[in-house]
C-alpha positions in Angstrom: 74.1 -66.3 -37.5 75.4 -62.7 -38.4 75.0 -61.7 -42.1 78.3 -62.4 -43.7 80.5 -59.6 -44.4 82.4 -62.0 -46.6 81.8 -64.5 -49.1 84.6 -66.7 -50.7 83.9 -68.3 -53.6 86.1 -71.8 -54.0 85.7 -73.6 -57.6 86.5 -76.8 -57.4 87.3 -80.0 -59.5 88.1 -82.4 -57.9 89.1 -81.4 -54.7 87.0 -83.6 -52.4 90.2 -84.4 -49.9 91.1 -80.6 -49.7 87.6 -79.1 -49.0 87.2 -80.2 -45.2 90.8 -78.8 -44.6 90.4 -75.8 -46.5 87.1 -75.0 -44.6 88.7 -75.2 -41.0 91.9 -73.6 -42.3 89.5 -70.5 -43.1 87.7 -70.5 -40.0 90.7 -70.3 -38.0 91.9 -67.5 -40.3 88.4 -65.3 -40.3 88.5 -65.2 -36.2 85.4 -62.7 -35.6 84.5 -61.7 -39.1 80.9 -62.9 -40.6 81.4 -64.6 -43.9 80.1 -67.6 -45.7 81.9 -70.7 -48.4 80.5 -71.3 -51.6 81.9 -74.3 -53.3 81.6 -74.2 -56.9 81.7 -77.5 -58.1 82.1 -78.6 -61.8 80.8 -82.2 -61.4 83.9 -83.4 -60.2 83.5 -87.5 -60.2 85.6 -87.7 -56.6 82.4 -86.6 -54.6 83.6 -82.7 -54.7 79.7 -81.9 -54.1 78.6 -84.9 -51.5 81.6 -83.9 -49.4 80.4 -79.9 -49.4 76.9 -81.0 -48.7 78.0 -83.2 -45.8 80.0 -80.6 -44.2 77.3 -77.6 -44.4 75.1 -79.6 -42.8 77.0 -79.4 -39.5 78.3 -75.8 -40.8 75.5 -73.8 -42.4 77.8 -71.2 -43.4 79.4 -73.3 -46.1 77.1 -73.6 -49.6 77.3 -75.9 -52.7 76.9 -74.7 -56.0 76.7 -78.3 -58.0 77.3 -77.2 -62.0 76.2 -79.9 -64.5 77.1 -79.6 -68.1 78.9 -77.0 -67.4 82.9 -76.4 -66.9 85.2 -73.4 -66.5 86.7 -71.9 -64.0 86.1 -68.1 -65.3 82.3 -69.6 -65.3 82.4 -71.3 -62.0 83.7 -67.9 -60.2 81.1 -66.0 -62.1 78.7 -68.1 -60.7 79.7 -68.3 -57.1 79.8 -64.6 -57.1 76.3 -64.1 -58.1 75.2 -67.3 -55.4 76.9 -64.8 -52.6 75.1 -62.8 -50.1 77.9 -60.4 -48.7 78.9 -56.8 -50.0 82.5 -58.3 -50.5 83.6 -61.5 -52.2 86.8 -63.2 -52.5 88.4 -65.8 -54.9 90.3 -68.6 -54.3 91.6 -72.0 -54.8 90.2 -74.8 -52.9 93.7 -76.8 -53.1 95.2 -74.8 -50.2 97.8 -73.2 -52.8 96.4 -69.7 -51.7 97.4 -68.1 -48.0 94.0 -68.0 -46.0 95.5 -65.9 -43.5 96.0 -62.9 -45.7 92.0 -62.5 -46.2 91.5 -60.8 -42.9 94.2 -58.2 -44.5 92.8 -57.7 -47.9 89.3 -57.1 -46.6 90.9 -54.4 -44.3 92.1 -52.6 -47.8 88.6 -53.2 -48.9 87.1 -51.5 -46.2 89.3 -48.7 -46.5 88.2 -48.0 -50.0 89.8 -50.4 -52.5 87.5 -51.9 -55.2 89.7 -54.9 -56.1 92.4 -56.4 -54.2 94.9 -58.4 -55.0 96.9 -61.3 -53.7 100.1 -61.3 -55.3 103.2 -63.2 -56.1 105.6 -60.7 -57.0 105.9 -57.9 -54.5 108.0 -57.6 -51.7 107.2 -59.9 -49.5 105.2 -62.5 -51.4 106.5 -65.8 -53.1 105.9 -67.5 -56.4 108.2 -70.4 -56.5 107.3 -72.3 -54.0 103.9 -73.3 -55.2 105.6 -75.2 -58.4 106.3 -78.8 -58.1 108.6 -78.2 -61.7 110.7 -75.5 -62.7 108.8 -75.5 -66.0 105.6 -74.2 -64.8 107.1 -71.9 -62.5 108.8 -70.2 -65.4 105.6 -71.3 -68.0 103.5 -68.8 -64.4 106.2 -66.0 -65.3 105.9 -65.9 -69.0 102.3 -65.8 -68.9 102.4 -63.2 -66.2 104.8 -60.8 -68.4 102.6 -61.6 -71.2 99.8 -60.6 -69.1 101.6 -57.4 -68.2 101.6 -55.8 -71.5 98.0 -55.6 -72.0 96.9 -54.8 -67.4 100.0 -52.6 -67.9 101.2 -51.3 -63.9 97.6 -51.7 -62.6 99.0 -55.1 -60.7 102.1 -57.1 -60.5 100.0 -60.2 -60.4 97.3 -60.1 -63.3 97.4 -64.1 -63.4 96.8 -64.5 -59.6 93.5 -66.7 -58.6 93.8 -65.0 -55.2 91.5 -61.6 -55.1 89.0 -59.8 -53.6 86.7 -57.1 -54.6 83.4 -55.4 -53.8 80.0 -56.7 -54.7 79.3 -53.8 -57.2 82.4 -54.7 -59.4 81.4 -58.6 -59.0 78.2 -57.6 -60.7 79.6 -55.5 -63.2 82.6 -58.0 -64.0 79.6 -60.7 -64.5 77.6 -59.3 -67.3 81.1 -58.3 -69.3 83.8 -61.2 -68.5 84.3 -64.3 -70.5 83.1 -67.4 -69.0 85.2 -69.5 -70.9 88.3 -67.9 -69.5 91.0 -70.0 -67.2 92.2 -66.5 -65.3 89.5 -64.4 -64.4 91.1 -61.8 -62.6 93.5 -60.9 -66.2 90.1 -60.4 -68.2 88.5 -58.2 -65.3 91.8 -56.1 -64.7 92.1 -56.0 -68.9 88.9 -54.5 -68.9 88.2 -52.6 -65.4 91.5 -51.5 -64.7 92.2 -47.5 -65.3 88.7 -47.0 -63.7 89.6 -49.0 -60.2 91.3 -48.9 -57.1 93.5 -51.8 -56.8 95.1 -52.3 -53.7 98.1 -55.8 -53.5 98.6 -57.6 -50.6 101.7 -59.8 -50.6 101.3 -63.9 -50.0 103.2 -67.0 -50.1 102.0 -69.4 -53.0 101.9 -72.6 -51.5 102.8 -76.5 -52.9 99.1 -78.4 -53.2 98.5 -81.1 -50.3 96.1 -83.4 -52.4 94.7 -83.9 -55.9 96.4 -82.5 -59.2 97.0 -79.2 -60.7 94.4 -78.4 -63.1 96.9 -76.6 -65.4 97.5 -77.9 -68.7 97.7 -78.1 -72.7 94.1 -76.9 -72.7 94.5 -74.1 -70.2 97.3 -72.7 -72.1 95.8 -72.4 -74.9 92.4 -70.8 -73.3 94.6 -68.2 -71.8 96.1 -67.7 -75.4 92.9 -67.1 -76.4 92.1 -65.0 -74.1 95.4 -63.2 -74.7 94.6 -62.5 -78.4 90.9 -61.8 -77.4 91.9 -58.7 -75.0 94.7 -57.3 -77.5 91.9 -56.5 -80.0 89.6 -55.3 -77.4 87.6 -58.0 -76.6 86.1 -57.4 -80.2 86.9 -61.3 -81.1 85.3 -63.4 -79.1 87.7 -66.2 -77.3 85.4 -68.9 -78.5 86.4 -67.7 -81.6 89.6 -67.6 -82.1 90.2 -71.3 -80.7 87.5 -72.3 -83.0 89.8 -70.4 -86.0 92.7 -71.9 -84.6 91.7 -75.2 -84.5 90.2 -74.7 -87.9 94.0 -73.4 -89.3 95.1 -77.2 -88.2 92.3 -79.2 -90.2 94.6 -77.3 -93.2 97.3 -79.5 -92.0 95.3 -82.6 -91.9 93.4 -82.1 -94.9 97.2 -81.9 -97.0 98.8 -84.4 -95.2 95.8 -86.8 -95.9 95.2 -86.0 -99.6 99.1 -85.9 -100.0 99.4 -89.6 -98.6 96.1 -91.1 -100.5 97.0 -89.4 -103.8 100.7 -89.7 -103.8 101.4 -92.8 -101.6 98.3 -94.8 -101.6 97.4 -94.0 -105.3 93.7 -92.6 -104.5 92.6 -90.6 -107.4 92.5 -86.9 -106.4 88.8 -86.6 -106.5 88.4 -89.3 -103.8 91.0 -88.2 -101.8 89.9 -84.5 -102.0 86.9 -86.0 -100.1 88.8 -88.0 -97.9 91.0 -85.2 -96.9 87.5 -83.2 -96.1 86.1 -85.4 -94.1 89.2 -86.2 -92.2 90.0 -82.4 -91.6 86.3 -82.3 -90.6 86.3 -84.9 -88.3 89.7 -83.6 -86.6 87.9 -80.4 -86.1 85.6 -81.6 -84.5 87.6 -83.7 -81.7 89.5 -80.3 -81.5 86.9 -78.0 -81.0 85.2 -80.4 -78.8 88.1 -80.8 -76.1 89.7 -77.2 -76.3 87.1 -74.4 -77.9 83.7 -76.4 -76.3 85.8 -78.0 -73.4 82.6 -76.7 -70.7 80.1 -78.1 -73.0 82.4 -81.5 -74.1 80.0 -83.9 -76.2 80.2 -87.8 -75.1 78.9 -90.9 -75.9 75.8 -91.0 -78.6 76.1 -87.1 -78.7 79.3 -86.9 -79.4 78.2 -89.3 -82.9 75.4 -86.8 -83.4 77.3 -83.7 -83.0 79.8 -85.2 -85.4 77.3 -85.3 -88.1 75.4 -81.9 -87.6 79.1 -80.7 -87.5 79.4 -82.8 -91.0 76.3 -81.1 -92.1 76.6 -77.2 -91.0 79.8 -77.1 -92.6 79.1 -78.8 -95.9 76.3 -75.7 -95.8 79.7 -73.5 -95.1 81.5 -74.7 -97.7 79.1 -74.0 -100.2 78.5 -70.5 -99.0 82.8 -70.4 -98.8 82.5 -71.6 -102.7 79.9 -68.9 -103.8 80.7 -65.8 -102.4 84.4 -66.5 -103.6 83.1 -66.6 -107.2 80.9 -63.8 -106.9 83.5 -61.4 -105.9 85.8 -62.9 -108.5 83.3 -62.4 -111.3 83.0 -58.8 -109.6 87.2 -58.6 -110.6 88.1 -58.7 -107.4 91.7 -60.5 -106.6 92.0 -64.5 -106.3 93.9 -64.3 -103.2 91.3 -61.7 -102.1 87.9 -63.1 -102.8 89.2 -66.8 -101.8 89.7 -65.0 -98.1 86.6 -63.4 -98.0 84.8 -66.7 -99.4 87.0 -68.6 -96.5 86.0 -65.7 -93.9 82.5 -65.9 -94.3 82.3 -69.7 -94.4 84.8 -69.5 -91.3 82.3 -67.1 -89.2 79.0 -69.0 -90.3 80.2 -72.0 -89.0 81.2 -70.9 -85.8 78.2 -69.3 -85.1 76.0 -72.0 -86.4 77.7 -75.0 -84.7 77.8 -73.4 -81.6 73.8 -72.9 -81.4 73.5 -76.4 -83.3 76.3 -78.5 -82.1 77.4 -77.5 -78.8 74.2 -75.9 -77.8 73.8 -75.2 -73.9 72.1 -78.5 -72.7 
């Protein structure tokens, strides 16, 4: 075997029936050219992993990457791009969405100097539309690509494309500074890299998925808002976050509409249903944070109970701090309205950073 000039990193989730197909629609694609597959699989439960393996051992150029406890495809790409051998390395879905034949060209723009290039939707001669089952995502893709826009500016017509290429010196750089957590990679690395690269866009025809389901969802939009808001201050607020602040603005919801319907409906005294209406915002937090702002580290089973009740725990400790530093400044004649959202702040910021070493540590 030739050392691969190429590698192409697939993440995958459950893509078991797309994988063999995928693999031989690339090797009739690469002709001539040296280049390996890693398969970056996120534990998918349809044998994602078992199916790679099998495969590789008949074609040794093709690698698995089996992630466990551990989900994300900003993550998974990270990964696969540090698992690769060649001085180039591509992105792309493993669902056959993405035009296989347009590698060959966009590692011909690579070679000719370009740092990053990108397979886009949107300029003359590629197509966005036809890769939507429903009208609704095709136009959800647009808004979040416009969106995009505003913060890549006219580095790329495509900042939400999964489809991209670039050299193995900006893969190592983009791996020490991007978010893992991330659902579009290539937005946070553009966000961040762009006035300082040479992007080249090759044109390609986004295609309809043969098997399996689109991974896009409630939960990936709201990543990508996060992400959003993350690179409009400058990365300075961490996307983790704001998801976790977000999440935490709805437990306001819960905790009124509970105390409003013990007290006023049920009849509860306000003391107990003051504690209620804590617990129950506390407890809704916690589902929250588990399925959207911990999604890659999701607690289950007797965990999930555990982390419930160090979550019960750390921010009972929050509170407090929230409580004291509030009446401090107050003493200290600062404003109500002032030292309540400095006590809420700090109690905010501690128990983000403490739940996330405690609660949803890295297991």
């Amino acid at each position: 075997m030739n050392a691969p000039e190429l590698s192409i990193i697939l993440p995958a989730y459950n893509e078991a029936k797309n994988i063999p197909l995928i693999v031989d629609k690339i090797a009739d694609a690469m002709g001539d050219i040296p280049y390996e597959i890693i398969v970056v699989d996120d534990d998918s439960p349809d044998g994602t992993a078992r199916v790679t393996r099998s495969i590789a051992r008949e074609k040794p150029y093709v690698r698995c990457v089996h992630r466990i406890n551990r989900r994300g495809l900003s993550g998974a790409c990270i990964e696969g791009m540090m698992a690769a051998n060649a001085p180039v390395v591509a992105v792309m879905d493993a669902d056959m969405q993405h035009d296989e034949t347009r590698l060959p060209v966009m590692l011909t723009e690579i070679r000719k100097g370009a740092d990053l290039v990108i397979g886009s939707r949107y300029v003359d001669g590629g197509n966005a539309s036809t890769g939507f089952q429903k009208k609704t995502r095709a136009k959800g893709s647009e808004l979040a690509t416009a969106l995009a826009n505003r913060i890549t500016g006219a580095y790329t017509t495509d900042p939400m494309s999964g489809f991209f290429m670039m050299t193995r010196d900006l893969a190592d750089r983009s791996a020490r500074a991007i978010s893992r957590d991330g659902f579009k990679i290539l937005f946070d690395i553009v966000s961040r890299f762009g006035s300082e690269l040479n992007i080249r866009e090759v044109p390609f025809q986004f295609r309809e998925r043969k098997e399996g389901e689109s991974k896009l969802g409630f939960l990936v939009t709201i990543q990508f808002l996060g992400l959003l808001a993350s690179r409009y201050t400058g990365g300075w607020i961490p996307v983790p976050f704001l998801l976790y602040g977000l999440v935490g603005f709805s437990g306001l919801f819960v905790h009124m509409a509970t105390l409003l319907f013990l007290n006023g409906v049920v009849g509860v005294g306000f003391t107990a249903a003051q504690v209620a209406a804590t617990f129950a915002a506390m407890t809704s937090n916690f589902a929250f944070n588990n399925e959207v702002t911990y999604a890659h580290r999701k607690l289950k089973g007797w965990k999930f109970v555990t982390g419930l009740l160090t979550f019960y725990a750390i921010c009972g400790i929050g509170a407090l701090a929230n409580v004291s530093i509030a009446i401090r400044l107050f003493e200290w004649n600062w404003s109500t309205s002032v030292a309540g959202f400095a006590g809420a702040l700090m109690s905010a910021v501690f128990n983000y950073a403490v739940t996330k070493l405690v609660t949803w540590r890295d297991t």
